[in-house]
C-alpha positions in Angstrom: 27.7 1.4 -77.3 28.4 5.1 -77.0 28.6 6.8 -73.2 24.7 8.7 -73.5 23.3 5.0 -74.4 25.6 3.0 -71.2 24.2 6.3 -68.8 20.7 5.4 -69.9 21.1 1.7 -69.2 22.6 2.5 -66.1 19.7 4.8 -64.9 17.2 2.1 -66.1 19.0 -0.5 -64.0 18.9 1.6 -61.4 15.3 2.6 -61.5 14.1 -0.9 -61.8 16.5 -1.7 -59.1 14.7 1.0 -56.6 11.2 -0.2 -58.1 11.9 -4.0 -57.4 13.3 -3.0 -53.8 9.7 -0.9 -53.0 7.8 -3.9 -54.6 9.7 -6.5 -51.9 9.5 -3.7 -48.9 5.7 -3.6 -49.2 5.1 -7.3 -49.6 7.9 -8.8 -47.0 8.1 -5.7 -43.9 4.0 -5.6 -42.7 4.8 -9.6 -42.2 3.7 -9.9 -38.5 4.5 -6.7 -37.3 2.1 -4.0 -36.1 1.3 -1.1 -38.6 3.0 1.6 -37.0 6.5 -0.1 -36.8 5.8 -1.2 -40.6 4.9 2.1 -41.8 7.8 3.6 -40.0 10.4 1.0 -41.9 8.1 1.6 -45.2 8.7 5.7 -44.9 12.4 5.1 -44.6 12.9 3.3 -47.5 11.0 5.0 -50.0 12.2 8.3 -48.9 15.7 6.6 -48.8 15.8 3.5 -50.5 19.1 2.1 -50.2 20.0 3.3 -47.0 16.6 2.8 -45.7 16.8 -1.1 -46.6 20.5 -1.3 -45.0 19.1 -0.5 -41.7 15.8 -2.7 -42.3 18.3 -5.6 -42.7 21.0 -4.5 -39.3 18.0 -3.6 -37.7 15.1 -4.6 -38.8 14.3 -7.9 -36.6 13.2 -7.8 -32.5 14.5 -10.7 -31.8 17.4 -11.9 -30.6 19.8 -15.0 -31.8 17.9 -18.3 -31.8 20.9 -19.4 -29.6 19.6 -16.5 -26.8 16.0 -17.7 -27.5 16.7 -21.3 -27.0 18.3 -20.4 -23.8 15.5 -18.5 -22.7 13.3 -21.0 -23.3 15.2 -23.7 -21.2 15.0 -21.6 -18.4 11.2 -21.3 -18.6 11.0 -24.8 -18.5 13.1 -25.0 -15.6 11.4 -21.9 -13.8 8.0 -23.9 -14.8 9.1 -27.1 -13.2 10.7 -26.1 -10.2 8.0 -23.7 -9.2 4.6 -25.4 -10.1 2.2 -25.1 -7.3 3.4 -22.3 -5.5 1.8 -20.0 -7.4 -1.5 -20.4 -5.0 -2.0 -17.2 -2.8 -4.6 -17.5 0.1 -7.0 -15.0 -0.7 -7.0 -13.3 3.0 -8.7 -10.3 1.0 -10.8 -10.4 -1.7 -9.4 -10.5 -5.0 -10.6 -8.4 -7.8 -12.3 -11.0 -10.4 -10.1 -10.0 -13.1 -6.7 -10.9 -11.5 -6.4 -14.2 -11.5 -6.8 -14.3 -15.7 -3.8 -11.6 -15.7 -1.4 -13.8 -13.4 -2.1 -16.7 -15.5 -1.4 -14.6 -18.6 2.1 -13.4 -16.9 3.0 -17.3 -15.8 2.3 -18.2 -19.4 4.7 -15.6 -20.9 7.4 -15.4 -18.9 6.8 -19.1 -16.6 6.9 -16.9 -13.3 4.8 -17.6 -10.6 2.2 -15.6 -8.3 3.9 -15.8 -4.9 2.8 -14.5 -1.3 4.5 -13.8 1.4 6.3 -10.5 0.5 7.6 -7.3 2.2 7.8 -4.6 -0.6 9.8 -1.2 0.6 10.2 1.7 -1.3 13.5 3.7 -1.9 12.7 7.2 -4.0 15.5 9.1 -3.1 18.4 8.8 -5.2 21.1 8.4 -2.1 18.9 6.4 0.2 18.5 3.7 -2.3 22.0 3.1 -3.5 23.2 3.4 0.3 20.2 0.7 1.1 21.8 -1.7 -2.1 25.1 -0.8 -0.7 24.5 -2.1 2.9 22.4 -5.1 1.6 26.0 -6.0 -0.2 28.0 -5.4 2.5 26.0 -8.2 4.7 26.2 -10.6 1.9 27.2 -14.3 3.4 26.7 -16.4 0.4 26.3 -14.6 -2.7 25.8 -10.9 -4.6 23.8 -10.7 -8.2 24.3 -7.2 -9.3 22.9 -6.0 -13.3 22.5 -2.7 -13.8 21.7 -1.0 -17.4 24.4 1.2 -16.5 27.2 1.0 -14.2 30.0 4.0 -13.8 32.3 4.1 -10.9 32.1 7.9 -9.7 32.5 9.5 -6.6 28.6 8.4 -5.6 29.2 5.2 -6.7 32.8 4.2 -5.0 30.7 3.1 -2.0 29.0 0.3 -4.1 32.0 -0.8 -5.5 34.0 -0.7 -2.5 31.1 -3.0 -0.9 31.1 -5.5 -4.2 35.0 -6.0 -3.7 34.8 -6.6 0.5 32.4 -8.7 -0.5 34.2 -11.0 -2.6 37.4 -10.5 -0.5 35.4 -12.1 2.4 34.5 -15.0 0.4 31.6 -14.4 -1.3 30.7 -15.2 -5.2 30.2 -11.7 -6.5 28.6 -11.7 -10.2 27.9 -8.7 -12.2 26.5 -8.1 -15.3 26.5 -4.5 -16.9 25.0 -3.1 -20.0 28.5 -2.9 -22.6 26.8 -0.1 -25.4 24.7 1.6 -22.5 27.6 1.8 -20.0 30.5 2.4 -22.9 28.7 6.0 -23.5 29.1 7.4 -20.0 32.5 9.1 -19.2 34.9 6.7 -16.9 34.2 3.4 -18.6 37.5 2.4 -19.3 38.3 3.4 -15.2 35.1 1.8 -14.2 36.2 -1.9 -16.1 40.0 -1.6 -14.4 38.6 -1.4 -11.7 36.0 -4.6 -12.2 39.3 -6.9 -13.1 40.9 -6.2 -10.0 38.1 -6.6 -7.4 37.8 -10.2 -7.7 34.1 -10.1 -9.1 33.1 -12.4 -11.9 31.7 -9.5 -14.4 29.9 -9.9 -17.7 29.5 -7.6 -20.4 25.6 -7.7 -21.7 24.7 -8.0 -25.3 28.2 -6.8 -25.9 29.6 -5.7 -29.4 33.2 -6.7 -29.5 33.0 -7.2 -33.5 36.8 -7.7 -33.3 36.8 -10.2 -30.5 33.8 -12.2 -32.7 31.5 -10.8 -30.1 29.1 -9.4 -32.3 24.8 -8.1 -31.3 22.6 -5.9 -32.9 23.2 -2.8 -30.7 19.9 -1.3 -30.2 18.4 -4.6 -28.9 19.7 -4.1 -25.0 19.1 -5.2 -21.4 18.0 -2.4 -19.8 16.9 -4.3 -16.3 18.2 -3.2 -12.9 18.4 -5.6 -10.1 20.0 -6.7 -7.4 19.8 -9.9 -5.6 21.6 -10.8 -2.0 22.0 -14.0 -0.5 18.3 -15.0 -2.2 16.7 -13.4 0.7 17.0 -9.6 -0.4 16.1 -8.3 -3.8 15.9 -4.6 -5.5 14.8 -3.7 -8.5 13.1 0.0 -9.9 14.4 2.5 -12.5 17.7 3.4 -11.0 21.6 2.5 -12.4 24.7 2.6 -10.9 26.0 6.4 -12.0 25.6 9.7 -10.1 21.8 11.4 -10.1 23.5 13.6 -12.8 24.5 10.9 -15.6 27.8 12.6 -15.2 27.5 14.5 -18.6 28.6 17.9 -18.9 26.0 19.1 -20.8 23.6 17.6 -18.0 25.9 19.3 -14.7 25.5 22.6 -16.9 22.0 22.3 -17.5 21.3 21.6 -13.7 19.7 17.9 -14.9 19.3 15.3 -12.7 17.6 11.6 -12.4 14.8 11.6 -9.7 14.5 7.2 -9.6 12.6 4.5 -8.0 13.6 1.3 -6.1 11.8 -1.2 -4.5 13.3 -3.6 -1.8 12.0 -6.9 -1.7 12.2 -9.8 1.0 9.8 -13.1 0.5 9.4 -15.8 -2.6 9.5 -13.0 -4.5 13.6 -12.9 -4.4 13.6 -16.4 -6.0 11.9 -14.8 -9.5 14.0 -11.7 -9.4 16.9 -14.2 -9.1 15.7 -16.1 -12.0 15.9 -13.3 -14.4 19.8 -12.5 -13.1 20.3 -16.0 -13.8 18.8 -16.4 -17.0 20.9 -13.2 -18.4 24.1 -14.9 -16.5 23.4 -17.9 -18.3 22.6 -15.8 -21.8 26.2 -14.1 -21.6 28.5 -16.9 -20.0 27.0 -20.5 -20.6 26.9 -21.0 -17.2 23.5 -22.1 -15.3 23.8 -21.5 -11.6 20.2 -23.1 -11.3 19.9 -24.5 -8.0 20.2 -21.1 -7.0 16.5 -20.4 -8.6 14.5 -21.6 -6.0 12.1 -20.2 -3.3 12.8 -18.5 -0.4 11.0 -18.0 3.2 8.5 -15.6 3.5 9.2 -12.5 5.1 8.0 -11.3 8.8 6.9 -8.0 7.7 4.1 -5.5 8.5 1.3 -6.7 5.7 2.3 -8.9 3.3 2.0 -8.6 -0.5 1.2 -10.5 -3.5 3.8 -10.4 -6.7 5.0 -11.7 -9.7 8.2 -10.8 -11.9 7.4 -10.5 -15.3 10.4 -10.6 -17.9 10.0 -9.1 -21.2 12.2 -8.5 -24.6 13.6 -10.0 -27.7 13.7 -13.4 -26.3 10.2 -13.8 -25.9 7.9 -14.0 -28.6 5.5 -11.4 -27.3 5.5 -8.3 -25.7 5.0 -9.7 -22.6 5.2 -6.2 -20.8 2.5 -4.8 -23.3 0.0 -7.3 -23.2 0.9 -7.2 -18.8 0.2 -3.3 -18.9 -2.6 -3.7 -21.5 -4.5 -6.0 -19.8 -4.6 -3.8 -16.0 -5.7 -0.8 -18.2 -8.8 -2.1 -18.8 -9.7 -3.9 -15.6 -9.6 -0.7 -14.1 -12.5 0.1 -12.5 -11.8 3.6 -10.9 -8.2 5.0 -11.4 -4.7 4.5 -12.9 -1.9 6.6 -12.6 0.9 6.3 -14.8 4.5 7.3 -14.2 6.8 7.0 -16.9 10.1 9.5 -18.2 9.3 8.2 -21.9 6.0 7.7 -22.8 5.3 6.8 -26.5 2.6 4.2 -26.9 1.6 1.9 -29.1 -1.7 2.3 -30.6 -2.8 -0.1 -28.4 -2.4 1.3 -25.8 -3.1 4.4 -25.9 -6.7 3.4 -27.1 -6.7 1.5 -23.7 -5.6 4.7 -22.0 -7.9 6.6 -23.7 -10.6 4.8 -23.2 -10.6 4.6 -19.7 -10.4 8.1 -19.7 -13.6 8.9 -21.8 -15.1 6.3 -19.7 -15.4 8.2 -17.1 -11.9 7.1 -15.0 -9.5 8.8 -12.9 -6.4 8.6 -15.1 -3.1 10.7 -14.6 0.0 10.3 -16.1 3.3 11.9 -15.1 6.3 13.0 -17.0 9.3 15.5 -17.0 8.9 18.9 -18.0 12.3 18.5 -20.0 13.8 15.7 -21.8 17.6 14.4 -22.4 16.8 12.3 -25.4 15.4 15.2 -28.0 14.0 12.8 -30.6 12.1 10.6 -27.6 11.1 13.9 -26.0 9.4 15.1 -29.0 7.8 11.8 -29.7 6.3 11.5 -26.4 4.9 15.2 -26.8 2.9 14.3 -30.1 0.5 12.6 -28.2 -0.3 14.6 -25.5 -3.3 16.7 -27.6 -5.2 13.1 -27.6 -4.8 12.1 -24.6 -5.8 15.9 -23.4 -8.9 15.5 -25.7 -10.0 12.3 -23.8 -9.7 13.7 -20.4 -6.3 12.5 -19.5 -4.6 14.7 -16.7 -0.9 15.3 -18.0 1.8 16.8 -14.7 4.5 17.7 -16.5 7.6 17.5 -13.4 9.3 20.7 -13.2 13.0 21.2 -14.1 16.1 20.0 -13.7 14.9 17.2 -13.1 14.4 14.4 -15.1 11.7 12.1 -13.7 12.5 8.7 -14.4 10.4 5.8 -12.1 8.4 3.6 -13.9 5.6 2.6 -12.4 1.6 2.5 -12.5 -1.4 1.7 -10.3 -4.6 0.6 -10.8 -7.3 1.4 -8.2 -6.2 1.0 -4.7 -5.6 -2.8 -5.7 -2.5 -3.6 -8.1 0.5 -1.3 -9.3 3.8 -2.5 -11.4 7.1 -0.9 -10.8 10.3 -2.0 -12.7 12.8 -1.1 -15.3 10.6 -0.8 -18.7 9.4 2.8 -19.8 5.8 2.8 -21.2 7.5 3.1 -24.8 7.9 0.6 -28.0 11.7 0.5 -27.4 10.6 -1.1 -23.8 8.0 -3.4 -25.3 10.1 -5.0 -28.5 13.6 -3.9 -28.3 14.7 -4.3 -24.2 15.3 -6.7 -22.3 13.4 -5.5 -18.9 12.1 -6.5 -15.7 8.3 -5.8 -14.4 7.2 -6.7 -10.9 3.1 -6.9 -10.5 2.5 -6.0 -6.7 -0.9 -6.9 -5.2 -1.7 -5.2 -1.7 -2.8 -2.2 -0.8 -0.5 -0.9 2.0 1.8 -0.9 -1.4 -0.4 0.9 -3.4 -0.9 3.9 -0.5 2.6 4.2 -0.8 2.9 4.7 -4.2 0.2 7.2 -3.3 1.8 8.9 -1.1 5.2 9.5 -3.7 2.3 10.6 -6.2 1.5 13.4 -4.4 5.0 14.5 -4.4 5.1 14.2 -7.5 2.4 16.4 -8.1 3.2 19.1 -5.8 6.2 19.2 -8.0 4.6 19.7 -11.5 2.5 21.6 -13.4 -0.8 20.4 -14.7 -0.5 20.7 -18.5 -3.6 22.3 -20.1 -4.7 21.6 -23.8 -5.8 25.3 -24.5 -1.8 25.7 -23.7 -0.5 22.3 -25.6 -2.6 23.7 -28.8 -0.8 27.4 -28.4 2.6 25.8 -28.8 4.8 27.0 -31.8 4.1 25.4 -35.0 7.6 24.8 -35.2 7.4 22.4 -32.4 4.6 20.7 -33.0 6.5 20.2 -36.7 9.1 18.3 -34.7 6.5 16.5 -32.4 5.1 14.9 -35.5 8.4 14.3 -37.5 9.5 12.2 -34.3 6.2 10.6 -34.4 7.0 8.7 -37.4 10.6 7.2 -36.1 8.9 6.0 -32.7 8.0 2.0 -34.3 11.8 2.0 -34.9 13.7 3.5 -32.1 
């Protein structure tokens, strides 16, 4: 066999070899997964065949390890057990019909229960907040649960840390669990982890990748929850990490960027299910079930009390529990919803629920950042603005440097959720996060109130002036379109 006959075999082999591999993509990837995400995966590999199906096969499940899911699952039992019945509210005020369906929907995804009783504060500035977490930690007696997406020791931050360490000088059982890929790409890791081993803390790395150590995860599946828990009679959780307002980046300190967040201060039953989750991810990384510490607490003697109910979501579920939460309070609006999130890109389910409420005639706002510090996100998020303009959706674009990151939405003057998941598909299938449904309308008028602000401090986007954009962007807009199922 000469060398022009082997180079023809070769090509042939090849060919069929790129044709079998397109065949199998479009039989095996739509398999239970929604059309966008499979399109996206489809793109990539017929555009780039072998690379495309390399990252299909790293990256192309949501889900985590059985072992995780098999975890998880125990502790829904146990969450189910040890809380049945106190899921029963008094219904001082009228509910809205449609409520009760939803809390049983978020008890049967992720076992937590409906609880009374509450005192919800809110913390929006940046200082306030991590001085409020700080103190709560420095009157710990018993025990401090501290997870945080990120965690960097800075010259904000050394307050925190300094409180975590007296704490556990003093005698009380300090756990923390951090983020590894999410807190290995600020500056100071290395610092920030010294200083961990010799405070006395038990500390866990999340979903770490250690491939070396045999520690090895996918790593864009991540927990990106932030809570902490004191003594199980204190609880925060909201949008905020443990780094400096400015992500200490260069780029970001030249730019002028900084992180405008969101934390909510809880006291009541309530503490018990943000303690659960904490557990539950302790449990995930270490083995080690510190159940009996999963259990309710007293109510609170506060001014009016609210209504709530953690909902946990990720890749150890089997549904997008946060979508289907969010999902289902979009339509049982009846008036208004107001949507805060720093990346918005929706699935087409919801955004035909957002939509729809608009062109029925509702009151719907959604706030985001005039700037972004994720460019491919950024431009994602923008390529839906011209339909959600067209179906009457008010768009406040917040004004730089800042970067406007709560997550949060409200629905009349009844319900609003607040937590750590972004109104994005990376929140819904690839995160672990934490949602907390609050019921009560002193907690609503708040969020009202922080609205406002918000407003005052953006610009109404217009769609005469979204469709006058550069072609060029709107190019980009719609390249990052596509990539949104898979980032």
């Amino acid at each position: 066999m000469n060398g022009w006959t082997l180079t023809v075999w070769i090509a042939a082999i090849l060919v069929a070899i790129d044709f079998v591999v397109r065949i199998i993509a479009l039989i095996v990837i739509p398999r239970n997964r929604r059309p966008q995400t499979a399109m996206a995966w489809l793109l990539a590999i017929f555009f780039l065949p072998y690379i495309g199906i390399l990252l299909f096969l790293v990256l192309g499940s949501r889900h985590l390890p059985k072992g995780r899911r098999d975890k998880q699952d125990e502790i829904n039992r146990y969450i189910l057990e040890t809380t049945e019945g106190i899921d029963q509210l008094s219904h001082e005020h009228p509910w809205p019909e449609w409520l009760e369906p939803i809390a049983a929907l978020n008890r049967n995804l992720g076992a937590m229960p409906l609880v009374g009783g509450n005192d919800a504060q809110l913390y929006p500035d940046y200082l306030e907040s991590l001085q409020a977490m700080t103190d709560a930690v420095g009157k710990a007696k018993k025990y401090v649960h501290s997870e945080f997406y990120i965690m960097a020791l800075d010259e904000t931050t050394a307050p925190y840390f300094d409180a975590l360490e007296a704490a556990a000088a003093r005698g009380v059982t300090v756990r923390v669990l951090l983020d590894h890929i999410a807190s290995l790409r600020v500056p100071g890791y290395r610092r920030m982890i010294r200083r961990l081993k010799s405070m006395g803390v038990k500390w866990q790395l999340m979903l770490p990748f250690q491939p070396f150590r045999g520690r090895f995860q996918r790593i864009d599946l991540r927990n990106h929850r932030k809570l902490l828990v004191v003594d199980g009679l204190v609880a925060f959780t909201g949008s905020q990490n443990i780094i400096d307002s400015s992500y200490n980046k260069r780029s970001n300190v030249r730019r002028g960027l900084h992180w405008k967040d969101l934390m909510v201060r809880f006291e009541g039953p309530i503490v018990a299910g943000v303690n659960a989750l904490f557990v539950t991810d302790w449990y995930s990384e270490t083995d080690e079930l510190i159940s009996r510490e999963v259990t309710p607490v007293r109510k609170a003697p506060v001014r009016e009390r609210v209504g709530a109910q953690v909902v946990p979501s990720g890749p150890s579920f089997d549904g997008e529990n946060n979508l289907r939460l969010f999902n289902s309070l979009l339509y049982a609006a009846q008036e208004r919803i107001t949507i805060c999130s720093p990346y918005f890109v929706p699935d087409e389910s919801m955004l035909y629920a957002i939509t729809t409420a608009a062109q029925s005639g509702l009151n719907v706002e959604i706030f985001m950042s005039e700037i972004g510090d994720q460019p491919v996100v950024y431009h994602a998020q923008r390529s839906y603005y011209e339909e959600l303009l067209k179906a009457g959706v008010r768009i406040w674009l917040y004004r730089a440097p800042t970067v406007l990151h709560p997550k949060h939405f409200s629905i009349d003057d009844q319900v609003a959720v607040i937590g750590s998941s972004n109104m994005d598909m990376r929140s819904f299938s690839l995160n672990l996060e934490i949602s907390v449904m609050v019921r009560g309308h002193s907690f609503v008028d708040d969020l009202r109130v922080l609205e406002d602000g918000y407003r005052r401090n953006s610009r109404e986007l217009s769609l005469d002036e979204w469709l006058a954009r550069p072609f060029f962007s709107q190019v980009l807009d719609n390249l990052a379109r596509l990539t949104s199922a898979v980032q």
